[in-house]
C-alpha positions as CSV (number, residue, x, y, z in Angstrom):
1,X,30.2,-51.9,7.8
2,X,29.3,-49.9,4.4
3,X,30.5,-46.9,6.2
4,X,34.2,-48.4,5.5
5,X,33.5,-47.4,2.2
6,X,34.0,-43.6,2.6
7,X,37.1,-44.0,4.6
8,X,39.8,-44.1,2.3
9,X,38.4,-40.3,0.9
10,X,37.8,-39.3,4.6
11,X,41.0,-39.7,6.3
12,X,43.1,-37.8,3.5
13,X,41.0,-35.4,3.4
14,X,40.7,-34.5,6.7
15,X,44.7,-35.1,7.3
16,X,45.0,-32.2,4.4
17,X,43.1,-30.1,6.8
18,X,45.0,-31.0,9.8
19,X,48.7,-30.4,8.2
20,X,47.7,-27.3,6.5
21,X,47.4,-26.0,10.4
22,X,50.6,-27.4,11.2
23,X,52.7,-25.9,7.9
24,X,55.2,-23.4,9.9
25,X,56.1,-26.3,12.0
26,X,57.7,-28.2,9.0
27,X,59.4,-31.1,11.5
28,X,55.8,-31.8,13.1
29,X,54.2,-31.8,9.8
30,X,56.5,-34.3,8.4
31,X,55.5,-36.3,11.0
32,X,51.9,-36.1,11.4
33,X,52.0,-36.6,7.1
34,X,53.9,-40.1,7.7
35,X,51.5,-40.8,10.5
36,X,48.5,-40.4,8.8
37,X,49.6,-42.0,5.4
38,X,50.6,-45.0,7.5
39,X,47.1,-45.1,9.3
40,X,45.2,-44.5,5.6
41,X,47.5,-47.4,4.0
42,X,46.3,-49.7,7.4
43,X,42.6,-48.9,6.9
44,X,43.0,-49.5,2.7
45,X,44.2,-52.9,3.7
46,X,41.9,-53.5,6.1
47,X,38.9,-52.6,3.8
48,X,40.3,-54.8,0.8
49,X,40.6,-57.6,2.5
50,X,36.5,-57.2,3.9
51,X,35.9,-56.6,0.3
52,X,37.4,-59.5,-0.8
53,X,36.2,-61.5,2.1
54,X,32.7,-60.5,2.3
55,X,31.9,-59.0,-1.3
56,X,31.4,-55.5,-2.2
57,X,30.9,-52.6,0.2
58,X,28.1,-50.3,-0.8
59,X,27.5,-46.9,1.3
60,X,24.4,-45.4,0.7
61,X,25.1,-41.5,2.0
62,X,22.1,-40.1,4.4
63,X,20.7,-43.7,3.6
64,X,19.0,-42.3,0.3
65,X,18.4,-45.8,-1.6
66,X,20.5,-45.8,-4.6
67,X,19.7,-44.5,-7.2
68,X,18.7,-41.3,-5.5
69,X,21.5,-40.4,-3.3
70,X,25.6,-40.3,-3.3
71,X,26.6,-43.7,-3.9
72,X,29.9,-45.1,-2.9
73,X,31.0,-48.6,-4.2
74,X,33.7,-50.1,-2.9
75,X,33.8,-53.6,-5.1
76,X,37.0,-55.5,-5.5
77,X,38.6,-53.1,-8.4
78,X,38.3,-50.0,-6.8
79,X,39.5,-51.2,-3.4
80,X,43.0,-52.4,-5.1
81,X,43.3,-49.5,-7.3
82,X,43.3,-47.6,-4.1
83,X,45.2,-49.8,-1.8
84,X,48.2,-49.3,-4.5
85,X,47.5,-46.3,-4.3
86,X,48.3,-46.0,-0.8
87,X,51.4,-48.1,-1.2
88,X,52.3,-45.2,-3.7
89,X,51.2,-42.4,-1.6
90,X,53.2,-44.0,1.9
91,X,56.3,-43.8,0.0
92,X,55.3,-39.9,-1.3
93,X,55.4,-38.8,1.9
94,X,58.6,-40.8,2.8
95,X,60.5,-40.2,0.4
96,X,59.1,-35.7,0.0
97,X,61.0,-34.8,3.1
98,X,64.4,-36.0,1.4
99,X,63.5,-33.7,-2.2
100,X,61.2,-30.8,-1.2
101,X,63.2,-27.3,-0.2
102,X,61.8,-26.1,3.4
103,X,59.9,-23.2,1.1
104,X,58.1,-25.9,-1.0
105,X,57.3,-27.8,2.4
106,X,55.7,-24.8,4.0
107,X,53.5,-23.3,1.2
108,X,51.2,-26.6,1.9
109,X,52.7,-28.8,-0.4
110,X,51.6,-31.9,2.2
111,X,47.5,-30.2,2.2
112,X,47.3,-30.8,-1.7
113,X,49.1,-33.9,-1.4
114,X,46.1,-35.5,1.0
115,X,44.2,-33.8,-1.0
116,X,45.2,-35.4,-4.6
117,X,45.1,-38.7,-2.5
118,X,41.5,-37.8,-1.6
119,X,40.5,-36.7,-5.2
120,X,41.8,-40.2,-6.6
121,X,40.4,-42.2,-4.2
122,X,36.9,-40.7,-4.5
123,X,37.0,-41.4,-8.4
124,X,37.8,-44.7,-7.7
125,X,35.1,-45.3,-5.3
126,X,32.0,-43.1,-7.0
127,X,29.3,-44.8,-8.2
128,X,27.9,-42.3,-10.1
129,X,29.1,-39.6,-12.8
130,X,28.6,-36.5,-11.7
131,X,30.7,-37.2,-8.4
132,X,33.6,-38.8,-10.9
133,X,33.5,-35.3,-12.3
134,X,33.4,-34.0,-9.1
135,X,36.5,-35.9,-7.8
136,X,38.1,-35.2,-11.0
137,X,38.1,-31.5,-10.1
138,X,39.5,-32.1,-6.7
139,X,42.3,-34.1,-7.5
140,X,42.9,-31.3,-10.4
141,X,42.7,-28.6,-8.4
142,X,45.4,-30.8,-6.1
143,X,47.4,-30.6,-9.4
144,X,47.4,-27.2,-10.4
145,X,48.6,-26.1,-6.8
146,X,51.6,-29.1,-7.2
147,X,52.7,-28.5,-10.7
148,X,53.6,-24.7,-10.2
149,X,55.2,-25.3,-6.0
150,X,58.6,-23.9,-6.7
151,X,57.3,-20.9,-8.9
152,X,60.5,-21.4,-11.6
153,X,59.1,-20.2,-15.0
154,X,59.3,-23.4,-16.8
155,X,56.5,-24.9,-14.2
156,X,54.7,-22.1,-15.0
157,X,55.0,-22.6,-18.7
158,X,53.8,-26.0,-18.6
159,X,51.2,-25.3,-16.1
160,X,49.0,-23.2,-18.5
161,X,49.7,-26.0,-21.0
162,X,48.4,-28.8,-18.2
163,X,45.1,-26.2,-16.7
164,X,43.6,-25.3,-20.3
165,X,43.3,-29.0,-21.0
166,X,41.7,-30.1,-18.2
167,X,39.6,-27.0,-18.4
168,X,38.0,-28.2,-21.5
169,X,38.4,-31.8,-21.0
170,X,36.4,-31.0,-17.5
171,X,33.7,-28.4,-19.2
172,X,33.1,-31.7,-21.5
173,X,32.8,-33.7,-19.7
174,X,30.3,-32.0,-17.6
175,X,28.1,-31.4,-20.5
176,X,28.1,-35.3,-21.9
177,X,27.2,-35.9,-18.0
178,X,24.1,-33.3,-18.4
179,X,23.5,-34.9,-22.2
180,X,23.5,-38.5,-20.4
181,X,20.9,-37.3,-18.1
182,X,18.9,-35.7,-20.5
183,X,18.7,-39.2,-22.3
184,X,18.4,-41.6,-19.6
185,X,16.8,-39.7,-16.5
186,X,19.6,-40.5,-14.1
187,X,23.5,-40.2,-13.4
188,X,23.7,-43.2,-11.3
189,X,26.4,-45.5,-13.5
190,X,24.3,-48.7,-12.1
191,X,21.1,-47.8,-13.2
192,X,22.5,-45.8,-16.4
193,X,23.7,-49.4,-17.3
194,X,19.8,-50.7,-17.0
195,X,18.6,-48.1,-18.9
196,X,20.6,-47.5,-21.8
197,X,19.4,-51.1,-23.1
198,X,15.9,-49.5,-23.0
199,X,16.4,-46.4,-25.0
200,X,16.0,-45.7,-28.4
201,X,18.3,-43.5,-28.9
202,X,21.4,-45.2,-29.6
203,X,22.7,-42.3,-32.1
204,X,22.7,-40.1,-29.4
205,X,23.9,-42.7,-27.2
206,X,27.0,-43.6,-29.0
207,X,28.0,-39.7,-29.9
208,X,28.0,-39.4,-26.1
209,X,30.2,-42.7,-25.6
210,X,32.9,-41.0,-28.1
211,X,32.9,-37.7,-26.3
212,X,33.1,-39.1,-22.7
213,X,35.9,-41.7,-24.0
214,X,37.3,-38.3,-25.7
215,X,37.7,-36.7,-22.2
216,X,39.1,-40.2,-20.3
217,X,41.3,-40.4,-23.1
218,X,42.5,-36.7,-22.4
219,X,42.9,-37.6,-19.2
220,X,44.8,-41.1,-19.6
221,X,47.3,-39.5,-22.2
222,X,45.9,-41.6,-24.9
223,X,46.8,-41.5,-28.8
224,X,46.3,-38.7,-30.5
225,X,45.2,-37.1,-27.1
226,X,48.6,-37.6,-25.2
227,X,50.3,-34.3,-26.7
228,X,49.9,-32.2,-23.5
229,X,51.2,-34.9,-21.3
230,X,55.3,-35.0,-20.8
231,X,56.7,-32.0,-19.8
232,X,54.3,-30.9,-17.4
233,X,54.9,-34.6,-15.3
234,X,58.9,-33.8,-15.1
235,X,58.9,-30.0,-14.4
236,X,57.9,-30.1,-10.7
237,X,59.4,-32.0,-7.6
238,X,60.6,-35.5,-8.3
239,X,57.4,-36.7,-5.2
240,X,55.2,-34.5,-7.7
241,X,56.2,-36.1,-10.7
242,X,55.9,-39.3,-9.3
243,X,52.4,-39.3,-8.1
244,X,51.4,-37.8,-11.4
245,X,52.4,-40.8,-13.3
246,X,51.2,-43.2,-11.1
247,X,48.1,-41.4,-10.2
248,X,46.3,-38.9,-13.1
249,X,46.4,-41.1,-16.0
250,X,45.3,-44.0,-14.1
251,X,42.2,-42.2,-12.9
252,X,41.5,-41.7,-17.0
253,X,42.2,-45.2,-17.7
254,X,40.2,-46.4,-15.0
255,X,36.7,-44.2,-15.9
256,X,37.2,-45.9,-19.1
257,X,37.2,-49.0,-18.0
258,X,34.4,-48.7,-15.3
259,X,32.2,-47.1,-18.0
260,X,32.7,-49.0,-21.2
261,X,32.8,-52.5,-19.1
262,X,29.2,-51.4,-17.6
263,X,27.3,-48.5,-19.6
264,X,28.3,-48.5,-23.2
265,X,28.7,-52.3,-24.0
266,X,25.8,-52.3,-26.6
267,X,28.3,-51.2,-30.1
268,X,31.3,-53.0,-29.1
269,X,31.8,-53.3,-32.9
270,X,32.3,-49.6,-32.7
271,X,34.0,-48.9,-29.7
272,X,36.1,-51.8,-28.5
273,X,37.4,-52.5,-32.1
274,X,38.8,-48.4,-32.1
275,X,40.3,-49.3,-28.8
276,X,42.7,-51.7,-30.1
277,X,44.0,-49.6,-32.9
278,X,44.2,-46.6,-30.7
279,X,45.8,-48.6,-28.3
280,X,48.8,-49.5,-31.0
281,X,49.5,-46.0,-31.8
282,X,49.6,-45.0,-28.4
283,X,52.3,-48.3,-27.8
284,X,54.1,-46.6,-31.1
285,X,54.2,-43.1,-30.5
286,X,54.8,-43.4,-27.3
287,X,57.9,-45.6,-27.3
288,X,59.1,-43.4,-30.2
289,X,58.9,-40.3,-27.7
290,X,61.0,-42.2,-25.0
291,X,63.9,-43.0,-27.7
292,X,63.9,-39.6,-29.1
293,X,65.2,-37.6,-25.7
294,X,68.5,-37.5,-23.7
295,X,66.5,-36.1,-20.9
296,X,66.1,-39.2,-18.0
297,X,62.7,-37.9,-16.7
298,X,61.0,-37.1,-20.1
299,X,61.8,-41.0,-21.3
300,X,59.9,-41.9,-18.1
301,X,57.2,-39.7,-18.9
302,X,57.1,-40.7,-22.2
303,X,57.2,-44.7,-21.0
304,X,53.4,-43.4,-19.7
305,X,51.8,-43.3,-22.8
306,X,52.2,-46.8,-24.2
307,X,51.8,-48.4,-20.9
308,X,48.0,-46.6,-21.0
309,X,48.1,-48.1,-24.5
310,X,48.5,-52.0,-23.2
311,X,45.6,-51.0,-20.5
312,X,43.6,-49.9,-23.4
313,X,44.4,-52.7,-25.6
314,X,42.9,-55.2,-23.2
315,X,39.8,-53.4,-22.6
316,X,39.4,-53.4,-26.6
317,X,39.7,-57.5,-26.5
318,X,37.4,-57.7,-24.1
319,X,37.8,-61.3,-22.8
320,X,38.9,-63.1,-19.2
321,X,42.6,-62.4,-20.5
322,X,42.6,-59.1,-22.0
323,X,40.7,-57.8,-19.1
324,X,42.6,-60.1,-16.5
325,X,45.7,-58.3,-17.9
326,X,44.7,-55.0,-18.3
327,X,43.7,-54.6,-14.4
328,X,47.0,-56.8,-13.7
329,X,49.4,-53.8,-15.9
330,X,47.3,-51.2,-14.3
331,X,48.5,-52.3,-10.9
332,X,51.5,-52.8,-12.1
333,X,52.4,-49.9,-14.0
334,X,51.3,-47.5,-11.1
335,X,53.6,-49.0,-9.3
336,X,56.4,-49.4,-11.2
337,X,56.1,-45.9,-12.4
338,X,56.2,-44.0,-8.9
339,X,58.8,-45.9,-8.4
340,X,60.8,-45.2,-11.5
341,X,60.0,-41.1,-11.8
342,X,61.1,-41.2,-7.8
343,X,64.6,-42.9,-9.1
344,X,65.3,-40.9,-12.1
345,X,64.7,-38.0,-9.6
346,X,67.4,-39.4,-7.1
347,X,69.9,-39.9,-10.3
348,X,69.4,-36.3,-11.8
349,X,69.8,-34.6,-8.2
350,X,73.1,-36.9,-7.8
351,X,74.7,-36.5,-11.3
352,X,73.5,-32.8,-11.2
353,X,71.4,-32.9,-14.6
354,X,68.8,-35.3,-16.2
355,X,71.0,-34.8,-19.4
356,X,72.1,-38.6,-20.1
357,X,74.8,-37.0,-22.7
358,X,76.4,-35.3,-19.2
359,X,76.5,-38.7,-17.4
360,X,79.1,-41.1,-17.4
361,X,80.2,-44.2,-15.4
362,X,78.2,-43.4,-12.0
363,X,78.1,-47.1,-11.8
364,X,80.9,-46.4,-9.8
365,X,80.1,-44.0,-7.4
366,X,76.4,-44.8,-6.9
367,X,76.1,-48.6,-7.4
368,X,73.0,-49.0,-5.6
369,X,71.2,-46.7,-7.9
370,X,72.3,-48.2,-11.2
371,X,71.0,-51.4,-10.1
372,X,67.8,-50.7,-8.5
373,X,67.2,-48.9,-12.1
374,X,68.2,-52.3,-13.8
375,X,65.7,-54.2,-12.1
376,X,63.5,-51.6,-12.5
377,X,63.6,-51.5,-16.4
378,X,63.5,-55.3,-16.7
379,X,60.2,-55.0,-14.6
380,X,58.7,-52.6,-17.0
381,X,59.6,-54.3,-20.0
382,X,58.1,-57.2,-19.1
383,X,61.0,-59.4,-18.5
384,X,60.0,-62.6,-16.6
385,X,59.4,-63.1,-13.6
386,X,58.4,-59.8,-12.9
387,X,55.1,-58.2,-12.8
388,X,55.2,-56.4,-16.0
389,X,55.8,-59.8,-17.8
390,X,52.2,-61.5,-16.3
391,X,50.3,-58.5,-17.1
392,X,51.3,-58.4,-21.4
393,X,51.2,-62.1,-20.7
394,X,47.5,-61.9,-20.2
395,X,47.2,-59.3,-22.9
396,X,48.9,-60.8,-25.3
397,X,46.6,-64.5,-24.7
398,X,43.6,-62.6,-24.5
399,X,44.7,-60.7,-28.0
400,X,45.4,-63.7,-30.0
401,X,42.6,-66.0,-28.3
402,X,40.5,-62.7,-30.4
403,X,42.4,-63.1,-33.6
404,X,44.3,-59.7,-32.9
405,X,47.3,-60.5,-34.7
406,X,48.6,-56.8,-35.7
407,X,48.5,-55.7,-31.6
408,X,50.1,-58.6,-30.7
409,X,52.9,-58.1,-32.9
410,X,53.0,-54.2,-32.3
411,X,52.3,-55.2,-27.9
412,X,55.8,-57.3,-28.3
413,X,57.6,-54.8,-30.2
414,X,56.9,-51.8,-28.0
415,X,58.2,-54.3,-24.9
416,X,61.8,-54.5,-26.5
417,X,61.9,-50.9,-27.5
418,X,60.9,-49.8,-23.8
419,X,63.3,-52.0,-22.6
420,X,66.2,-50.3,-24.5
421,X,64.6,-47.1,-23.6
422,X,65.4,-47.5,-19.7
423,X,67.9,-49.8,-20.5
424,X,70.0,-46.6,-22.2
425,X,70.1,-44.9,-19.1
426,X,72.1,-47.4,-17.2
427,X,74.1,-48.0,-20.6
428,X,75.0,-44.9,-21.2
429,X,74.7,-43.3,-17.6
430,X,76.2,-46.2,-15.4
431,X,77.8,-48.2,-17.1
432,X,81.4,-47.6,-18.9
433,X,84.4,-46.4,-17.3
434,X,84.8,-44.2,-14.1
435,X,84.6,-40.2,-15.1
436,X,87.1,-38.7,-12.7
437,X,86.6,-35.3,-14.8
438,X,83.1,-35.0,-12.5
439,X,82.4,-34.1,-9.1
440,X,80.1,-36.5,-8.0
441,X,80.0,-35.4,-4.3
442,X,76.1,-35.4,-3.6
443,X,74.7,-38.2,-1.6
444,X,71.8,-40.3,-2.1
445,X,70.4,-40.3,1.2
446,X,68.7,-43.3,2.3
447,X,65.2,-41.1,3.0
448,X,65.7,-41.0,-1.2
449,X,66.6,-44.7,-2.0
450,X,64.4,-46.6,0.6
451,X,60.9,-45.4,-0.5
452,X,62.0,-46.8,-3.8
453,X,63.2,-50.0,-2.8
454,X,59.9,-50.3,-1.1
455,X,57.9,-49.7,-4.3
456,X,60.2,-52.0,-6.2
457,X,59.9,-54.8,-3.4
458,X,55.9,-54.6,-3.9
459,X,56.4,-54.5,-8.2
460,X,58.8,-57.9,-7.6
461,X,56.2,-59.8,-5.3
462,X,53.3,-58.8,-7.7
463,X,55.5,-61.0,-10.6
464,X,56.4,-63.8,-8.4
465,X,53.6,-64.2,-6.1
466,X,51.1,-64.3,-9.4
467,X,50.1,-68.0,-8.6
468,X,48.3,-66.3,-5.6
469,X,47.3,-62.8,-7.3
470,X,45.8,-64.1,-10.2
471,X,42.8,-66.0,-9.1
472,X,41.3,-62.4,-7.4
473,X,42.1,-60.6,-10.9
474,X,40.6,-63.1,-12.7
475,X,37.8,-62.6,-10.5
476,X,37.1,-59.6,-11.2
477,X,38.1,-59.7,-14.7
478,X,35.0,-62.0,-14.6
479,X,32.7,-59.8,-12.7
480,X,33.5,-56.6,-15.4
481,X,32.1,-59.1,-18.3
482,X,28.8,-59.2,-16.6
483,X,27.6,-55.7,-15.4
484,X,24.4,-57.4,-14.1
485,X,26.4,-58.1,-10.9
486,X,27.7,-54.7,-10.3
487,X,23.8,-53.1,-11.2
488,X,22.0,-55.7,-8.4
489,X,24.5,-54.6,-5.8
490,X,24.0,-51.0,-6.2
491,X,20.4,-51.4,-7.1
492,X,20.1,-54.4,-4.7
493,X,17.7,-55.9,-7.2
């Protein structure tokens, strides 16, 4: 049974392998790419629901006892973070046929794919840091190969931008990973937790807290650290872009939750009250980026950054609601965000630019498209019933149950400026007369359209089947507020 545990990394990776054989035969490995995503999306279902059945799954590589060998936990966040990612990564490899030119196709674009799924799903799973920085590499290295397929000069602009961060967020944060060590004697997270109440060091401690939040926060596009992030997400392939902004920043956002809900919980004066500011100025900043541009895929990459920032906020709070709703928006916006970066993609390839000030009235000649991005605006606004609404729900409860008055106000703000954000598209895109001056000739092929509908279908039943989501969120909202539970299932003390 704990063997299920390494599954989800084990059957991208080796399907990477496997299509990176097959890449001259581009029909065959189209095939073999939906085959396999289809099998991996089966198994992530079938090991969340034995998580969630039977409790957590831990796998104990070459059976060394934790904490002395590879650990692999598989408790009930980790297993949905990568069962959505699955539901992400099926409609990838759908919907990559329809964008990708047969060049892009055949220099191995599907290997790094598996390969980024891989990388993610190992950080989810790890249960120690070194192999989070481990996984981080692979699912960077993914990146690097992703971000410049094409070889036009602007993705190689950006990609210098994207490498020499992650170069020194990475060489950081292997060196607070050696500093931890030095301290504590160990880089197993569950018994890093049981031993940072024991040391004396708590200067040294918290300087180490603020660098590794420094290098998540890098990662997860935070404020001030979210500089590097926009233009290299919209540069590559719509699929690339997509699974960018669903994936990278979510890995970031979820290290910091892991590891300030189980290590560094001892100066929550310190940390979780900086967590709430930062988390309004990344709502701020970031909406103020998505207003400023014309460009369709830049306000969707822009629409990252305070999304991270009501993940953030919730973590800050640290209650049943804010954390309920932080893992409740993560799922959400994951979702939601695939979806809309695989859209926006769909609309610039139809209308010919991502230049809103060139669009005009394609209401008319692509209906379907200017709706599904109307549903898809009100769900990440928050607009009820939908699935963004019952994640700043929770938020926004667990706020004010803390007396966080100030992110409240700022959490509802940002909501109504992201809506107009998304909403100016279709306004200004879609709707208004019908431009005969433009040759709107290109199809939308329904190998484009249906991936998206499928994400979107998944973001609509998360908002209206809540009554039945909630209770598991809770649940493990619950479970992160008492690390004692996740340190005697990996120690089994």
């Amino acid at each position: 049974m704990s063997n299920l545990a390494i599954l989800p990394i084990i059957i991208p990776m080796l399907s990477g392998i496997i299509v990176a054989f097959t890449n001259r035969n581009v029909r065959l490995t189209r095939i073999l790419t939906k085959f396999f995503s289809l099998i991996s999306l089966a198994v992530a279902a079938y090991v969340t629901y034995t998580v969630f059945t039977d409790g957590a799954i831990i796998l104990e590589t070459g059976d060394w006892a934790a904490p002395y060998g590879i650990i692999m936990v598989a408790d009930k966040l980790s297993i949905l973070l990568i069962l959505t990612t699955n539901f992400i990564a099926t409609a990838a490899a759908f919907y990559a046929p329809n964008s990708l030119t047969m060049q892009q196709e055949r220099h191995y674009f599907y290997t790094f794919y598996f390969l980024l799924i891989a990388g993610v799903s190992g950080a989810f799973l790890t249960g120690d840091l070194f192999n989070l920085f481990v996984f981080f590499e692979v699912l960077l290295m993914a990146s690097y190969a992703l971000i410049v397929l094409g070889g036009e000069r602007v993705q190689l602009r950006e990609s210098i931008k994207y490498v020499l961060i992650n170069l020194f967020s990475s060489m950081l944060f292997v060196t607070c990973v050696a500093l931890l060590y030095g301290v504590v004697g160990t880089v197993n997270m569950a018994q890093i937790a049981e031993r940072v109440a024991e040391v004396d060091q708590k200067g040294v401690l918290t300087t180490i807290g603020v660098l590794l939040f420094f290098v998540f926060g890098t990662k997860a596009a935070l404020f001030p650290l979210y500089y590097w992030l926009p233009r290299p997400y919209i540069v590559p392939n719509p699929v690339v872009s997509a699974l960018f902004g669903a994936l990278l920043t979510k890995v970031g956002i979820y290290s910091i939750l892991r590891v300030f809900s189980l290590i560094f919980v001892h100066k929550m004066e310190i940390t979780h009250e900086a967590f709430i500011w930062i988390a309004g100025l990344s709502m701020l900043f970031g909406v103020i980026g998505a207003l400023s541009t014309n460009n369709i895929k830049l306000i969707i990459a822009y629409n990252i950054i305070p999304a991270i920032g009501f993940i953030i906020m919730g973590i800050g709070v640290f209650n049943v609601d804010g954390l309920s709703g932080s893992v409740y928006y993560l799922i959400h916006d994951m979702i939601i965000k695939s979806a809309l970066f695989l859209l926006v993609g769909v609309i610039a390839y139809v209308a010919g630019t991502s230049d809103l000030r060139k669009m005009k009235g394609l209401i008319h000649h692509y209906p379907l498209l200017g709706w599904l991005l109307f549903i898809a605006a009100f769900i990440l606004a928050g607009i009820p019933p939908f699935s963004g609404f019952i994640g700043k729900l929770l938020l926004l409860r667990g706020a004010l149950s803390a007396d966080e008055i100030a992110i409240t106000i700022i959490g509802l703000l940002s909501s109504l400026l992201i809506l107009y954000s998304v909403m100016k598209i279709f306004i200004r895109g879609f709707w208004g007369e019908k431009d005969d001056s433009k040759n709107y000739s290109k199809k939308a092929s329904l190998g484009l359209v249906l991936p998206v509908v499928f994400l979107l279908t998944i973001s609509v039943l998360l908002g209206i089947g809540a009554e039945y989501i909630y209770p598991s969120i809770e649940g493990i909202a619950e479970y992160l507020l008492d690390p004692q539970i996740y340190i005697d299932s990996v120690l089994k003390e």
